[in-house]
C-alpha positions as CSV (number, residue, x, y, z in Angstrom):
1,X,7.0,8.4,-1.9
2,X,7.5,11.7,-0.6
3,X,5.1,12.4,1.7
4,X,4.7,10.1,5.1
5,X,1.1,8.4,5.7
6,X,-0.8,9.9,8.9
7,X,-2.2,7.8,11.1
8,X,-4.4,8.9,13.9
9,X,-5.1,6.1,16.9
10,X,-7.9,7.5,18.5
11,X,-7.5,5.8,22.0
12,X,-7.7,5.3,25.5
13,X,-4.6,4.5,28.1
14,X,-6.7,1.7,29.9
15,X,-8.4,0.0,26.9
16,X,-6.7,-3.4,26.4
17,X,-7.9,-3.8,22.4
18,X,-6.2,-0.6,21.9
19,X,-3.0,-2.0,23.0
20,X,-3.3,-4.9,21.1
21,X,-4.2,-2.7,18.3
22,X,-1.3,-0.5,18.6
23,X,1.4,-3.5,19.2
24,X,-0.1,-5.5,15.8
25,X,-0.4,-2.3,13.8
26,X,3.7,-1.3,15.0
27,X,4.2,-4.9,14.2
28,X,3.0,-4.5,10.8
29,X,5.3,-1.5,10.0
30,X,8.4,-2.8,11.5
31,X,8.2,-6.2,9.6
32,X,7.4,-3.9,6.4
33,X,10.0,-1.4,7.0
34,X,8.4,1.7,6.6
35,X,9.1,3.3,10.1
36,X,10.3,6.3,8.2
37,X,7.5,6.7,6.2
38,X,4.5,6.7,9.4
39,X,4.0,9.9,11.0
40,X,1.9,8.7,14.4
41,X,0.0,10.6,16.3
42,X,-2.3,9.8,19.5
43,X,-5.7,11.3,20.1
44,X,-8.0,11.3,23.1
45,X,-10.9,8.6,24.1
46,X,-12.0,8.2,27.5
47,X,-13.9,5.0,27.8
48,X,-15.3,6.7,31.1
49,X,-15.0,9.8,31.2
50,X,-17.5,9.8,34.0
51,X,-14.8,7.6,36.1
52,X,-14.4,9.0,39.8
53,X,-11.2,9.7,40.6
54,X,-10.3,6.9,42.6
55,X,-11.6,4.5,39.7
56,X,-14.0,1.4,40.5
57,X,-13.3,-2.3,40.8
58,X,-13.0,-3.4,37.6
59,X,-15.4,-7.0,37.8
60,X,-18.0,-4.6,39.5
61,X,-17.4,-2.1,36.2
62,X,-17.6,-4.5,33.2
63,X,-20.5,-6.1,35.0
64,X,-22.6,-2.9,35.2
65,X,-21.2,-1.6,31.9
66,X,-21.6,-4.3,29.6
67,X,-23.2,-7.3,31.7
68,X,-20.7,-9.8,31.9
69,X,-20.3,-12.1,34.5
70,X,-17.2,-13.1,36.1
71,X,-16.8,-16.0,34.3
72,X,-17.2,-14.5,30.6
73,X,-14.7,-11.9,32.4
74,X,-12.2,-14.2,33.1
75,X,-12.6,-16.4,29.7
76,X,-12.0,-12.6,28.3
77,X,-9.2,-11.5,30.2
78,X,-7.2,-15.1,29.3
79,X,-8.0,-13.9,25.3
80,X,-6.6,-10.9,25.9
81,X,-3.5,-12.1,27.9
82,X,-2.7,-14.6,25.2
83,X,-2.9,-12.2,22.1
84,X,-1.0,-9.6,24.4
85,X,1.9,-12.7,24.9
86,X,2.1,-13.1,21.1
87,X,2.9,-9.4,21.1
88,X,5.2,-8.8,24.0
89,X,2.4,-6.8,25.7
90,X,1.8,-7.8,29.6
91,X,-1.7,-8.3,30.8
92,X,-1.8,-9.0,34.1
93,X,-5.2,-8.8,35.6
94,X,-5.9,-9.5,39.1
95,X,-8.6,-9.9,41.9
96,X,-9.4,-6.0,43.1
97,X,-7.8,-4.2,39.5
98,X,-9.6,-0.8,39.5
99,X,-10.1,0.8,36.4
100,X,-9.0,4.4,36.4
101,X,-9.8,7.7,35.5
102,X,-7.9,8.8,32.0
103,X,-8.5,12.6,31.9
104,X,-4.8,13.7,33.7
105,X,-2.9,10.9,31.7
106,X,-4.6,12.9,28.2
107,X,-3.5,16.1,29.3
108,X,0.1,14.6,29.9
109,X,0.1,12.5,26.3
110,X,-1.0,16.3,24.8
111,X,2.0,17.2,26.1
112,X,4.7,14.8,25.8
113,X,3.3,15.0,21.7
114,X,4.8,18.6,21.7
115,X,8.2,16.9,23.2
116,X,8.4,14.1,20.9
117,X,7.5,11.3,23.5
118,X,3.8,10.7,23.0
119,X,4.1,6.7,22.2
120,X,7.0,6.3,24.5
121,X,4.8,7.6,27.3
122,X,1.4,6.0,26.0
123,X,2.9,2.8,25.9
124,X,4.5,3.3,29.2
125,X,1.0,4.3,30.6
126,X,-0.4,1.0,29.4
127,X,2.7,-1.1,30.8
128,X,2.0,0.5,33.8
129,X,-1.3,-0.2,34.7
130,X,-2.0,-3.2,32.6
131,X,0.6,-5.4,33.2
132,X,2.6,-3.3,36.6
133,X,-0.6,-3.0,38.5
134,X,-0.5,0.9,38.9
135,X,-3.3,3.4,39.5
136,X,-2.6,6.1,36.1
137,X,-5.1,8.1,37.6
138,X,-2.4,9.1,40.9
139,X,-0.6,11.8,40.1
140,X,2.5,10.2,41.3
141,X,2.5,7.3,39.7
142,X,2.1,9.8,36.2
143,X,5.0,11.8,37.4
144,X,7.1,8.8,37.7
145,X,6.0,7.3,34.2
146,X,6.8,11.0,32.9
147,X,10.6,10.7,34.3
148,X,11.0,7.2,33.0
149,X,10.0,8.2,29.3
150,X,12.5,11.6,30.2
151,X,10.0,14.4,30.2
152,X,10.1,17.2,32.2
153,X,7.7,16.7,35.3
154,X,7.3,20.3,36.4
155,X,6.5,21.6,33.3
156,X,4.2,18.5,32.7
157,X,2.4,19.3,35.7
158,X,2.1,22.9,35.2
159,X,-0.4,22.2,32.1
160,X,-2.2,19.6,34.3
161,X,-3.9,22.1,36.0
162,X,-4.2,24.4,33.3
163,X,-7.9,25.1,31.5
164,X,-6.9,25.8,28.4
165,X,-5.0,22.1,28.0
166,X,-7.7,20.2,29.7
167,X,-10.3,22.5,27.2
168,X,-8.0,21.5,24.3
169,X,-8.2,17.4,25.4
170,X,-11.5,17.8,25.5
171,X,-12.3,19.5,22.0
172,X,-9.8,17.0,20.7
173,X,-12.2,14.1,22.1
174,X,-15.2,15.8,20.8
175,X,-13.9,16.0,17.6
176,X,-13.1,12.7,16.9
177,X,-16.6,11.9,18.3
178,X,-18.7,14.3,16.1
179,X,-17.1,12.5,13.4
180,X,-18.4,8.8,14.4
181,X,-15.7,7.8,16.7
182,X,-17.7,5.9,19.5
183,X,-15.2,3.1,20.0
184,X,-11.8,2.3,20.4
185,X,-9.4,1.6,18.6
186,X,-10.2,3.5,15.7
187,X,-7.0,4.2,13.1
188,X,-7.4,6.7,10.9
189,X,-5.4,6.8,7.9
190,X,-4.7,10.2,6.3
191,X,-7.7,11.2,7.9
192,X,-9.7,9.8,4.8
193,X,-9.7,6.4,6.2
194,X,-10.6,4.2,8.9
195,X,-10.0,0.5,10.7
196,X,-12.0,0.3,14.2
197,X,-11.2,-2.6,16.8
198,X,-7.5,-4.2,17.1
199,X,-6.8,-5.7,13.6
200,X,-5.3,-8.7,12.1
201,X,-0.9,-7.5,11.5
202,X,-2.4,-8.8,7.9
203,X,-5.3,-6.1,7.5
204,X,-3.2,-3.6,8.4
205,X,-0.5,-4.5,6.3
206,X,-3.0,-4.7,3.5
207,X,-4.0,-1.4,4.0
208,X,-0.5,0.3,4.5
209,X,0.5,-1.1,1.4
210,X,-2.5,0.4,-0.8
211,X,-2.0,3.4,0.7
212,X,1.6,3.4,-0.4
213,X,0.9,2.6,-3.9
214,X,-1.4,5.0,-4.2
C-alpha cells in the first residue's frame, strides 16, 4: 500500500478516555507494525472551553457537570487508573486536582504540528497534568513541557498571543463540531470514518486492518 491511512484524534489534553484512547490505538499499531504506514494528526476539543483560567476543583466540576458524587468519582477514577496501568499511562488523581483551561495548550499543539512534535508534546501535556500534578493552563509549566519535547519556546510563545492562531484553533474546533464531533475521543479514519470513546486494542486493530486491505 502506497498511500498512509489518516487518522484524525479529535481530542482534548485533560480528557483521561482520550489518553487511554490514544495509548490502546498506538498500542494497536506498534503490535501490527504499521508505524510507517499511519500519518497522525491532533485536532482541537476543549471539554470546557468555558474553563476560567485558574481551572476549578475537579470533585466540585464533575459533580456540577455530570452529577456524580464523590464516591461514583472515586470508583471512576480507580477504572481509569487501572486501564491507564495496563497501558503505561499514569493517573494520579488527588484531593484538590483542578481541572484546567486547554485553550493555550491547543495553540501550542497547532504549533509543535508544524515542527514535527505534536504527539511528543500532547502526550507530554497529558503526563504532565494527569499523572505529575501540573496546572497546563500556566504558561510556565507549557514553556517547560515545550523545552522537554525540544521546541522552540519563544517562537512558541510568540503565536500564543497571536489572533490569527488562536482564530485558527478555534475554526479547527468548530469544524470538527459542525460535523458531529460532540465527544471525545473521536478517531477519524481517512476522514470517511469514525470510532468515538477509547476502544478495545482489538477494535482498532479490526478496523486498521480493513482499511489496509481495502
Amino acid at each position: 500500500m502506497s498511500n498512509k491511512i489518516k487518522i484524525d484524534v479529535v481530542s482534548d489534553v485533560v480528557c483521561p478516555w482520550c489518553a487511554i484512547g490514544y495509548k490502546r490505538l498506538e498500542q494497536a499499531i506498534i503490535e501490527m507494525g504499521i508505524q510507517d504506514k499511519i500519518e497522525l494528526e491532533w485536532q482541537p476539543f476543549q471539554l470546557n472551553p468555558n474553563m476560567p483560567t485558574n481551572g476549578q476543583d475537579l470533585e466540585e466540576h464533575i459533580t456540577e457537570k455530570y452529577g456524580s458524587t464523590p464516591e461514583q468519582q472515586q470508583e471512576s477514577q480507580e477504572r481509569m487508573t487501572d486501564f491507564g496501568a495496563e497501558l503505561g499511562f499514569k493517573f494520579d488523581y488527588f484531593k484538590g486536582m483542578r481541572m484546567a483551561n486547554t485553550f493555550d495548550a491547543h495553540v501550542l499543539l497547532e504549533y509543535a504540528k508544524e515542527n514535527g512534535k505534536q504527539t511528543q508534546l500532547k502526550m507530554r501535556l497529558m503526563n504532565a497534568f494527569f499523572g505529575e500534578r501540573k496546572d497546563v493552563s500556566n504558561r510556565d509549566i507549557l514553556k517547560q513541557e515545550l523545552e522537554t519535547v525540544g521546541l522552540n519556546t519563544s517562537e512558541a510563545f510568540a503565536l500564543l498571543d497571536s489572533q490569527d492562531k488562536r482564530t485558527k484553533v478555534k475554526s479547527d474546533e468548530d469544524y470538527w463540531k459542525s460535523l458531529g464531533v460532540n465527544s471525545v475521543p473521536t478517531v477519524v479514519f481517512n476522514r470517511k470514518s469514525a470510532l468515538t470513546g477509547a476502544q478495545p486494542v482489538a477494535v482498532y486493530k479490526q478496523v486498521l486492518t480493513e482499511l489496509l486491505e481495502s
